[in-house]
TIDREN-426782 format. One record per atom (N, C-alpha, C, O, CB): y, z, x; chain. Coordinates in nm, 3 decimals, m for minus. Glycine has a CB too. Layout:
REM TIDREN-426782
<node north="Y" up="Z" east="X" ch="A"/>
...
***
This chain:
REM TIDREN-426782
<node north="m11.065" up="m4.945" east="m6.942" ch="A"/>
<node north="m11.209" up="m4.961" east="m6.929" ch="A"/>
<node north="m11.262" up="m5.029" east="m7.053" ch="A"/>
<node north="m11.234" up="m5.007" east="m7.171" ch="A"/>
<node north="m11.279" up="m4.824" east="m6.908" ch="A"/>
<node north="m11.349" up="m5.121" east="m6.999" ch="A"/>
<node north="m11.406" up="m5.212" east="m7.151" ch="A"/>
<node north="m11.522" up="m5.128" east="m7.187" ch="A"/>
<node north="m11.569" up="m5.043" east="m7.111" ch="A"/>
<node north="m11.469" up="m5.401" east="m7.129" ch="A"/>
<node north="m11.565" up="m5.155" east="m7.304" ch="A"/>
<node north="m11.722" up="m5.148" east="m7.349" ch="A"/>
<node north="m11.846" up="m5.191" east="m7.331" ch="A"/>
<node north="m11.956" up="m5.137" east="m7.345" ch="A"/>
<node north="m11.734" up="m5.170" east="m7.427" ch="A"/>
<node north="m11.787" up="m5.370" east="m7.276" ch="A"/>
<node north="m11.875" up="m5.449" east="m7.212" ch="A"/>
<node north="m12.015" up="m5.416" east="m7.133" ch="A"/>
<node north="m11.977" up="m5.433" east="m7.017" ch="A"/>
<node north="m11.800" up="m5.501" east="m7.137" ch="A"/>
<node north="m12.138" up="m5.382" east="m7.125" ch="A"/>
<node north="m12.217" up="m5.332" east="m7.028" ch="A"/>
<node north="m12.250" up="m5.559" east="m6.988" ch="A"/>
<node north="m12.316" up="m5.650" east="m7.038" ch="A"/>
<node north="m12.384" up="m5.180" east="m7.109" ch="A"/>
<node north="m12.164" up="m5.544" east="m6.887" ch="A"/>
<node north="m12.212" up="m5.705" east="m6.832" ch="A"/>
<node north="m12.176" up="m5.683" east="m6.667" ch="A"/>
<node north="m12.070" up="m5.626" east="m6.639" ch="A"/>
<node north="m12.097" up="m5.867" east="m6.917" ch="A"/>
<node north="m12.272" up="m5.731" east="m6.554" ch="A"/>
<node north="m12.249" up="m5.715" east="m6.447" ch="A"/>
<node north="m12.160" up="m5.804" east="m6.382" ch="A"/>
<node north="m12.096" up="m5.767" east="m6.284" ch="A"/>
<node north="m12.346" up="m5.704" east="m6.401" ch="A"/>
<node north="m12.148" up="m5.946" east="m6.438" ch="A"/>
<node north="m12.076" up="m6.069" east="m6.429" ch="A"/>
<node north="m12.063" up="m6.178" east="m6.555" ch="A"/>
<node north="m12.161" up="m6.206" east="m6.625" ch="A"/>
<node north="m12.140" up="m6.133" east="m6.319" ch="A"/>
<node north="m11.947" up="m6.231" east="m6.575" ch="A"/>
<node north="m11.997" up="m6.379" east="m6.672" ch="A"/>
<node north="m12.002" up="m6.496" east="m6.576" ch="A"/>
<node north="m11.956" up="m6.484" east="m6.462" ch="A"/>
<node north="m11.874" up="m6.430" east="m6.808" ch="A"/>
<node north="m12.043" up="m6.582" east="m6.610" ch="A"/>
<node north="m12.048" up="m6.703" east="m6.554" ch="A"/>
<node north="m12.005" up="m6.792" east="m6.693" ch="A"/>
<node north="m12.085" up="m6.814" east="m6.784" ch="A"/>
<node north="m12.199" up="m6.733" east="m6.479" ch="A"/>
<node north="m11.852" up="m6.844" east="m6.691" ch="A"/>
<node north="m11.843" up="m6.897" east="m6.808" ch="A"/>
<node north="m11.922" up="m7.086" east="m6.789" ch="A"/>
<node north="m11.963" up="m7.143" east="m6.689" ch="A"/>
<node north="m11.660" up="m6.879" east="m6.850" ch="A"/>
<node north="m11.916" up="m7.116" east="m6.890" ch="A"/>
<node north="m11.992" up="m7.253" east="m6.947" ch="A"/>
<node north="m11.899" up="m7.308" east="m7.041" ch="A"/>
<node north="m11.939" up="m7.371" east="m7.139" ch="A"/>
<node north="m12.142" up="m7.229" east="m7.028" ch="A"/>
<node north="m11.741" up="m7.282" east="m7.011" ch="A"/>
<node north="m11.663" up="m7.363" east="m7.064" ch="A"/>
<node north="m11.537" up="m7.443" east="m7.016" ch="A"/>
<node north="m11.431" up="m7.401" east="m6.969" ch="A"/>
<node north="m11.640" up="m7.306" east="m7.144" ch="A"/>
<node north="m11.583" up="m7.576" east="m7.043" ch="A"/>
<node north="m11.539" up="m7.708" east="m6.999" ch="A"/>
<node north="m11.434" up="m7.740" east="m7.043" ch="A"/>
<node north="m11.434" up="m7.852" east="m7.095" ch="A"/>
<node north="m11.613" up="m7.804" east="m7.022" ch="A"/>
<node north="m11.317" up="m7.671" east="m7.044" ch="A"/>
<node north="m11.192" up="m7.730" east="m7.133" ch="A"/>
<node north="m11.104" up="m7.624" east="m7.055" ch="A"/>
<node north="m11.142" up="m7.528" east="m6.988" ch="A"/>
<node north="m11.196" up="m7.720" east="m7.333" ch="A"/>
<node north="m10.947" up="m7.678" east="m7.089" ch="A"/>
<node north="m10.884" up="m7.590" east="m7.013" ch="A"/>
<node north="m10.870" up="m7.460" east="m7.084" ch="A"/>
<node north="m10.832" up="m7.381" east="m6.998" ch="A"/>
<node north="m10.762" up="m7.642" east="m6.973" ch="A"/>
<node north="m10.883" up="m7.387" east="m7.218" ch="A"/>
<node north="m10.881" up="m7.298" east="m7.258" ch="A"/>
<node north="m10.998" up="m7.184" east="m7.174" ch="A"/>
<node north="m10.969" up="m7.073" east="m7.129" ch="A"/>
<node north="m10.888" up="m7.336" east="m7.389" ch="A"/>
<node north="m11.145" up="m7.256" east="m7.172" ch="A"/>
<node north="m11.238" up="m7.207" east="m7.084" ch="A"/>
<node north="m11.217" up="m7.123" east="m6.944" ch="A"/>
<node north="m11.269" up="m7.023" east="m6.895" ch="A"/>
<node north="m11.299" up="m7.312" east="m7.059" ch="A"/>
<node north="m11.097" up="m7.231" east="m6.898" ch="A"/>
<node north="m11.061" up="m7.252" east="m6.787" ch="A"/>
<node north="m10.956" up="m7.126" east="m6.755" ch="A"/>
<node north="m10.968" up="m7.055" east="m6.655" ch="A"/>
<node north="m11.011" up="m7.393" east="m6.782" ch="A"/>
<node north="m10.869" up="m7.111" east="m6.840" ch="A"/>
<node north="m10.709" up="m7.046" east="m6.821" ch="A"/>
<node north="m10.764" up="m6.921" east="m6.891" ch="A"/>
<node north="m10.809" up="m6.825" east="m6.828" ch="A"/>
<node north="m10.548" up="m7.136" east="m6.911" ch="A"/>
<node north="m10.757" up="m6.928" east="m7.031" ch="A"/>
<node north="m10.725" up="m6.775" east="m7.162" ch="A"/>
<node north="m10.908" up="m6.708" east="m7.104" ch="A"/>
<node north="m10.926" up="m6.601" east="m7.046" ch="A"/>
<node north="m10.711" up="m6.854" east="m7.444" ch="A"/>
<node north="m10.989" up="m6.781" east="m7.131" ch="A"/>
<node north="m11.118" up="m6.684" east="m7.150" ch="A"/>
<node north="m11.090" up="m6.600" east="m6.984" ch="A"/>
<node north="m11.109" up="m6.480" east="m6.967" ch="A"/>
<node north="m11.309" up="m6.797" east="m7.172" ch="A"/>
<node north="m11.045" up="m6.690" east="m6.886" ch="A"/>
<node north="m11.113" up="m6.627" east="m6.758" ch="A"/>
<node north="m10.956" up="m6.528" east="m6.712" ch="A"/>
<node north="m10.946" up="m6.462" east="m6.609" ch="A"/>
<node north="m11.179" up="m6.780" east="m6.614" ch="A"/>
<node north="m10.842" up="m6.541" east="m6.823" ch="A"/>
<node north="m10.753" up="m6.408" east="m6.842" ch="A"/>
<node north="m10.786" up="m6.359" east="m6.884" ch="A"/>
<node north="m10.756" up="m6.249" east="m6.837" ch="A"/>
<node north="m10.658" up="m6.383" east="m6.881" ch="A"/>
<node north="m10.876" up="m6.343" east="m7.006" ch="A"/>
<node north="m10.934" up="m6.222" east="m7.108" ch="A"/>
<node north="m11.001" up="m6.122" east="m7.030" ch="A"/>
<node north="m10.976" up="m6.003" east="m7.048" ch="A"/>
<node north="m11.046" up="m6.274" east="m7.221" ch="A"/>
<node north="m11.111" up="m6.175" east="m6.915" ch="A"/>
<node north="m11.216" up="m6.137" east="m6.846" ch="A"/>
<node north="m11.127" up="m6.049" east="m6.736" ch="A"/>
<node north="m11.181" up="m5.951" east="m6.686" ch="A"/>
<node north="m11.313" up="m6.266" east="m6.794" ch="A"/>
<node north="m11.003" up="m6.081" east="m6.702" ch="A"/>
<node north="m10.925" up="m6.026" east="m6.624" ch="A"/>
<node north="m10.825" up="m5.849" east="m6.667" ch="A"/>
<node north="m10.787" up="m5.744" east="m6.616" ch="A"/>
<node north="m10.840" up="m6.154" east="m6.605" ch="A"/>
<node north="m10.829" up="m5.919" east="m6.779" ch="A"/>
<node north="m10.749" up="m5.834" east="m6.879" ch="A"/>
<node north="m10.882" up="m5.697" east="m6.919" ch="A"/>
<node north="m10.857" up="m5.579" east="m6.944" ch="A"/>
<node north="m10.690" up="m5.956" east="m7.043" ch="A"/>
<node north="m10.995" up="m5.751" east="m6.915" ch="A"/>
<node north="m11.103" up="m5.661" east="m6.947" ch="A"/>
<node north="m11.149" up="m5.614" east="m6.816" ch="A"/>
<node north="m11.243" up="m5.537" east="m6.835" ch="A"/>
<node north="m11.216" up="m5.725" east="m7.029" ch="A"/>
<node north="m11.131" up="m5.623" east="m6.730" ch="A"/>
<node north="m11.176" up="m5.603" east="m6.614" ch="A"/>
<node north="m11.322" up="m5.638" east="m6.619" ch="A"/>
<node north="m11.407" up="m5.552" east="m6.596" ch="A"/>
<node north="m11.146" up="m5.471" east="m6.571" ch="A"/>
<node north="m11.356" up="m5.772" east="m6.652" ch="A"/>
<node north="m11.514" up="m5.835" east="m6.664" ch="A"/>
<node north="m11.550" up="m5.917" east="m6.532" ch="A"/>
<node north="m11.553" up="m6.035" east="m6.566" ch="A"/>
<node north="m11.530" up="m5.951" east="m6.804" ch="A"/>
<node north="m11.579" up="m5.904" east="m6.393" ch="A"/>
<node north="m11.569" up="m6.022" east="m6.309" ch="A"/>
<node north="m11.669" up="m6.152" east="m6.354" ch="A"/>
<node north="m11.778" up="m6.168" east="m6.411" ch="A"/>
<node north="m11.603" up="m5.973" east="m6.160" ch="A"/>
<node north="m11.580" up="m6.219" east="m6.303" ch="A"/>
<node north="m11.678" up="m6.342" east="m6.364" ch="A"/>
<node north="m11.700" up="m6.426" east="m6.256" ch="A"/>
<node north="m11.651" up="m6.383" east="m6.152" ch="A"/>
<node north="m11.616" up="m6.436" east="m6.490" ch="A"/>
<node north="m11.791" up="m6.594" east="m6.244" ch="A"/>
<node north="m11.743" up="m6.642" east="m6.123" ch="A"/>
<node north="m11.694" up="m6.707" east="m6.118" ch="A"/>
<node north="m11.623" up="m6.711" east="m6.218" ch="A"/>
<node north="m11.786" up="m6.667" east="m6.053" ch="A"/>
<node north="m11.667" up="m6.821" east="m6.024" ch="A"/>
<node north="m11.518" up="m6.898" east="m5.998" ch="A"/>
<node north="m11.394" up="m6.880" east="m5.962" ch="A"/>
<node north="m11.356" up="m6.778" east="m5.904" ch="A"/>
<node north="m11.483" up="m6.940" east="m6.075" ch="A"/>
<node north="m11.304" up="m6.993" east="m5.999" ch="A"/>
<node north="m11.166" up="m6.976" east="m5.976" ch="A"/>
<node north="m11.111" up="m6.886" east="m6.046" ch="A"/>
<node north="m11.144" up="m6.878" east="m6.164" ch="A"/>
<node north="m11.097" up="m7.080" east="m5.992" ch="A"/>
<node north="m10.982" up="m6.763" east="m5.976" ch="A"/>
<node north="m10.894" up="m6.759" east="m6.088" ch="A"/>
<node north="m10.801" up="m6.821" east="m6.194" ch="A"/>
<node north="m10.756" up="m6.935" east="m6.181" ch="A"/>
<node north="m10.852" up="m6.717" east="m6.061" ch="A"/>
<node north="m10.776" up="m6.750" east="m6.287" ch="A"/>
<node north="m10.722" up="m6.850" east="m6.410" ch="A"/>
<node north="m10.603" up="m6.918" east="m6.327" ch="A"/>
<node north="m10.631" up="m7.035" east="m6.304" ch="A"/>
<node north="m10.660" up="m6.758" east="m6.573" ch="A"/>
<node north="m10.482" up="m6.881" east="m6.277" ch="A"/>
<node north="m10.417" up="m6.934" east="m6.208" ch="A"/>
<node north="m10.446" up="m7.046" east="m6.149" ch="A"/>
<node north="m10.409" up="m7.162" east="m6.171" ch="A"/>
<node north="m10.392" up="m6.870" east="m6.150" ch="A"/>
<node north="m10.531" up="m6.990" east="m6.054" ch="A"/>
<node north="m10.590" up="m7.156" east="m5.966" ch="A"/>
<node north="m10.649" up="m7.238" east="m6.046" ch="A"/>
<node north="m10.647" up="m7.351" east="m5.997" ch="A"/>
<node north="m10.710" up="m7.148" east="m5.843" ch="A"/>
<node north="m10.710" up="m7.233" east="m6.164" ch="A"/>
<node north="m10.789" up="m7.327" east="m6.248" ch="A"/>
<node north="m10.659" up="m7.362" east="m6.324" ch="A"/>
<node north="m10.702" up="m7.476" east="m6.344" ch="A"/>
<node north="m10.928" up="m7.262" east="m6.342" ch="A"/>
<node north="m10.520" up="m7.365" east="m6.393" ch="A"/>
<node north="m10.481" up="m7.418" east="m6.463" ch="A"/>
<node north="m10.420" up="m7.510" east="m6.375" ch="A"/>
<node north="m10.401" up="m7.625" east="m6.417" ch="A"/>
<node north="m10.427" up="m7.353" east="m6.549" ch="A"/>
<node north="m10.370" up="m7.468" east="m6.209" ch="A"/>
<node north="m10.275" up="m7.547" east="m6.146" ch="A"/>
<node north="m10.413" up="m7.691" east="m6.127" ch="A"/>
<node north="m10.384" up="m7.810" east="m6.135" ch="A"/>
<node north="m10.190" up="m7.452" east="m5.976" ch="A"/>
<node north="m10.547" up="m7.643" east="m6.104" ch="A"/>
<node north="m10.621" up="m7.778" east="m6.077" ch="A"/>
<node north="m10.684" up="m7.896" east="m6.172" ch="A"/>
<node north="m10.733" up="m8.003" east="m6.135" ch="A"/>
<node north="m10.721" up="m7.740" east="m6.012" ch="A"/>
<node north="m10.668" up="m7.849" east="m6.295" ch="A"/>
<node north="m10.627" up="m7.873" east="m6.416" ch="A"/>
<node north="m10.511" up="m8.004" east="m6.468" ch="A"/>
<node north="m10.500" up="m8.086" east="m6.559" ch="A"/>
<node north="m10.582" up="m7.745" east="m6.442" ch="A"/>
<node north="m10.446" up="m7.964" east="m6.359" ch="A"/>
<node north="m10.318" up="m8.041" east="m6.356" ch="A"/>
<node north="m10.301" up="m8.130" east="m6.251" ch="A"/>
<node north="m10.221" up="m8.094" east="m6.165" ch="A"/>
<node north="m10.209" up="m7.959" east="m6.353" ch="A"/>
<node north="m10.377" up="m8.282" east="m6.231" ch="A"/>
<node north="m10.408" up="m8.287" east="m6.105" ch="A"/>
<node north="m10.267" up="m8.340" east="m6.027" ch="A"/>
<node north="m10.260" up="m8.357" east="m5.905" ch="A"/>
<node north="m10.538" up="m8.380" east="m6.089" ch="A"/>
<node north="m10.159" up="m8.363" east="m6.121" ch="A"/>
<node north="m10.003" up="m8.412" east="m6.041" ch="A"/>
<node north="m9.977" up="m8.278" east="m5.975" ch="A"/>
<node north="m9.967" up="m8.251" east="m5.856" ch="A"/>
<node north="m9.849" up="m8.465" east="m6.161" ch="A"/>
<node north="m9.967" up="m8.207" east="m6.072" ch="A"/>
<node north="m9.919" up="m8.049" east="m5.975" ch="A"/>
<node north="m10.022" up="m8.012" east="m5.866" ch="A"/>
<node north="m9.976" up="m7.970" east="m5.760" ch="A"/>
<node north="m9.916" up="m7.891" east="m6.083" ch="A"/>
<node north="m10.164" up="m8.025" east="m5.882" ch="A"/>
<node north="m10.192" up="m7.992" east="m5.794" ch="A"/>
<node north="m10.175" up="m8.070" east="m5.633" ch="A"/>
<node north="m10.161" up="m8.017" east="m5.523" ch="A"/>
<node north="m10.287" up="m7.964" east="m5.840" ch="A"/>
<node north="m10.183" up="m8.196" east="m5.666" ch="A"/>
<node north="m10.156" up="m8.325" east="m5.574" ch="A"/>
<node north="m9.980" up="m8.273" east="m5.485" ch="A"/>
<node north="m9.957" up="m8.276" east="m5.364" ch="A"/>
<node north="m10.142" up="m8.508" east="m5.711" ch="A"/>
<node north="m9.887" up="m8.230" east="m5.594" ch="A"/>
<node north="m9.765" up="m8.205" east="m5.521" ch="A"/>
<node north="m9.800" up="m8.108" east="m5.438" ch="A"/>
<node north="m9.782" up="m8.143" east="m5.322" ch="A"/>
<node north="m9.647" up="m8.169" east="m5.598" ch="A"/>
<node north="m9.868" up="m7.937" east="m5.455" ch="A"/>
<node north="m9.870" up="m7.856" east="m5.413" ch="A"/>
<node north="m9.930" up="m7.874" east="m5.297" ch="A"/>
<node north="m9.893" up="m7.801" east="m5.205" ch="A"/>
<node north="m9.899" up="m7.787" east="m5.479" ch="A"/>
<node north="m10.068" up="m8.006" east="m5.262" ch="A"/>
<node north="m10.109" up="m8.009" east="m5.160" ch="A"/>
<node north="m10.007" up="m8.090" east="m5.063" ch="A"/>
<node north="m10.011" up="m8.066" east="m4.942" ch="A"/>
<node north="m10.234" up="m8.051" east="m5.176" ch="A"/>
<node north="m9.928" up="m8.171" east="m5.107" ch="A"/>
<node north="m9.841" up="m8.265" east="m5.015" ch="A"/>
<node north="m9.738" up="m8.120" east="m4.977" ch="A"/>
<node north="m9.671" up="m8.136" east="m4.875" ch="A"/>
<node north="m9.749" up="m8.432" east="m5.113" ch="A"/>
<node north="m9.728" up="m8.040" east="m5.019" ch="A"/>
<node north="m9.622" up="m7.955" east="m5.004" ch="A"/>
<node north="m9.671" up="m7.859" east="m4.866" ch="A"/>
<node north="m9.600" up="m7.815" east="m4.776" ch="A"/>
<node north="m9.594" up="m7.869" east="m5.153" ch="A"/>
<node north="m9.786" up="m7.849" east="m4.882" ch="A"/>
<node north="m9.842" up="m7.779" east="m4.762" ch="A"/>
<node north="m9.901" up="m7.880" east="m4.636" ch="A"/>
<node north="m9.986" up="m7.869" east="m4.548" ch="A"/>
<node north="m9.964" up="m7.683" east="m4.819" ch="A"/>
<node north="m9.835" up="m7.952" east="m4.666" ch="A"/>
<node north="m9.866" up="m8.099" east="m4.504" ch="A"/>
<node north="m10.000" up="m8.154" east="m4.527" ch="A"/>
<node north="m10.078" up="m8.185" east="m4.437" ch="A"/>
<node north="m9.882" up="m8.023" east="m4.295" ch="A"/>
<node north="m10.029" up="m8.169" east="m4.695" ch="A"/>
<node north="m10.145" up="m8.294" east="m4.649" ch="A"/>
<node north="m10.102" up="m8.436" east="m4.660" ch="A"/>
<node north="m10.004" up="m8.472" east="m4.725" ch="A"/>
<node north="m10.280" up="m8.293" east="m4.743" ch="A"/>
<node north="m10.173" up="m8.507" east="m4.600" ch="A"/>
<node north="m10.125" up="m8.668" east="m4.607" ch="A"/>
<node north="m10.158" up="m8.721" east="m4.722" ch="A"/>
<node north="m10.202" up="m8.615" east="m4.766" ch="A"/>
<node north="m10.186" up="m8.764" east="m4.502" ch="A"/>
<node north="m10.179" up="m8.812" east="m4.831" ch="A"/>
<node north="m10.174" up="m8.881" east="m4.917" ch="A"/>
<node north="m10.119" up="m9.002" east="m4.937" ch="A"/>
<node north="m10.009" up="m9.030" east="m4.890" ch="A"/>
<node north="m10.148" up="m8.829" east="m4.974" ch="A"/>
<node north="m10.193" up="m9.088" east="m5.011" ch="A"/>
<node north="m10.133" up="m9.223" east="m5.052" ch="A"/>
<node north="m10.023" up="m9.215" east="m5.153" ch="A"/>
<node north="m10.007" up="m9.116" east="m5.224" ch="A"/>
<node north="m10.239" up="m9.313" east="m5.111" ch="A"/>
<node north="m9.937" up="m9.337" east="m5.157" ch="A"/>
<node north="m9.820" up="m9.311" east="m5.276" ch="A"/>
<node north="m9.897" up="m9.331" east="m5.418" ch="A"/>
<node north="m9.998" up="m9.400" east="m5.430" ch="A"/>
<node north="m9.678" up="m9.435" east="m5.265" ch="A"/>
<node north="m9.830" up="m9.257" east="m5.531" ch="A"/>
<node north="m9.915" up="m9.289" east="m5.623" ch="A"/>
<node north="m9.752" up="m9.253" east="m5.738" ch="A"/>
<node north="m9.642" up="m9.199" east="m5.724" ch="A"/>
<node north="m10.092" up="m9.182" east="m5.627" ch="A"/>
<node north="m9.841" up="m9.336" east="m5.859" ch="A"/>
<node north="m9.762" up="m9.303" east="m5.989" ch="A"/>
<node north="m9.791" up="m9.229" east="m6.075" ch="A"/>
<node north="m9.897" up="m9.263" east="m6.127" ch="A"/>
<node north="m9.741" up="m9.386" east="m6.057" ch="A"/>
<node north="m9.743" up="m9.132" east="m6.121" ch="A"/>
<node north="m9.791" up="m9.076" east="m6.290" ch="A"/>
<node north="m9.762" up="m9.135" east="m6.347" ch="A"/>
<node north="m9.640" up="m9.151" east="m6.345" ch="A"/>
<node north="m9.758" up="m8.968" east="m6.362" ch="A"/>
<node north="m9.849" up="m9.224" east="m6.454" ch="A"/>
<node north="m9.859" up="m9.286" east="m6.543" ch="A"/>
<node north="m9.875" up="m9.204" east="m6.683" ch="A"/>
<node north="m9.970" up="m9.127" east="m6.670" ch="A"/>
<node north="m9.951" up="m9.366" east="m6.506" ch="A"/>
<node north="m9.827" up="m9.194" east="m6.789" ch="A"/>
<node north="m9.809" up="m9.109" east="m6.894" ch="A"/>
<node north="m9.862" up="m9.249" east="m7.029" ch="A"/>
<node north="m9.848" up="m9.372" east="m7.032" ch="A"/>
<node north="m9.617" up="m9.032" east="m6.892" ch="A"/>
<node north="m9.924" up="m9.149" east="m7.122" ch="A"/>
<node north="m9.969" up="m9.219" east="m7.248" ch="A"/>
<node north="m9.894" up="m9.364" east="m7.284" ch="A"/>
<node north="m9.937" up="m9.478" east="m7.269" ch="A"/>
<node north="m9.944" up="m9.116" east="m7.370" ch="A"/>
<node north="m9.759" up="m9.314" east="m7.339" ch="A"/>
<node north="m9.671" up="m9.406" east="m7.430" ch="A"/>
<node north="m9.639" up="m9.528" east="m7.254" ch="A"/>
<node north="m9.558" up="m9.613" east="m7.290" ch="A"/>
<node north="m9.479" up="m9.284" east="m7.531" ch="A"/>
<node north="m9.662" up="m9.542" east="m7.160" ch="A"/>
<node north="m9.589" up="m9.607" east="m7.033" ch="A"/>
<node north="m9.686" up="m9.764" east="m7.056" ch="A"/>
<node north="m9.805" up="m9.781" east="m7.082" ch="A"/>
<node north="m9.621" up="m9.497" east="m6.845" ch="A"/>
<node north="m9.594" up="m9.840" east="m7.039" ch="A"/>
<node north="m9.582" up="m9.967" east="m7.079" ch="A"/>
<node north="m9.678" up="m10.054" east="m6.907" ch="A"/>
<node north="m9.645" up="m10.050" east="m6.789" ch="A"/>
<node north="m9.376" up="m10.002" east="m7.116" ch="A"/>
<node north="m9.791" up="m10.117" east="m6.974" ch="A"/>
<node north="m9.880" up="m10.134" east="m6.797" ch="A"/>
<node north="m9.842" up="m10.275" east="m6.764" ch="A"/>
<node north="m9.880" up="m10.326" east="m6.659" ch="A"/>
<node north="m10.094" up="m10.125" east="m6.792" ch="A"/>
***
């Protein structure tokens, strides 16, 4: 049990830390907050993984490349 007297958070942070650790903390505290879970926010976060996970469950898509920093255009 936390100390917290909060009925909900609604976080206001735009980064994946926002995204993943604060909205585990809130989990870990038993704080509900709204949105995604941290889970689902790091996989969407990631938009190759998330792109595989949807082709994986039968959606259609165009072919595409991951293109990475150091990759020569």
């Amino acid at each position: 049990m936390n100390n917290i007297d909060a009925d909900v958070v609604v976080p206001h942070m735009f980064c994946y830390p926002g995204y993943t650790s604060f909205r585990s903390l809130f989990d870990l505290l038993d704080i509900p907050y709204l949105g995604t879970a941290a889970e689902i926010q790091g996989v969407l976060e990631d938009k190759w993984m998330a792109r595989g996970i949807a082709i994986q469950d039968g959606c259609r898509m165009a072919k595409a490349q991951l293109l990475k920093e150091n990759d020569a255009s």
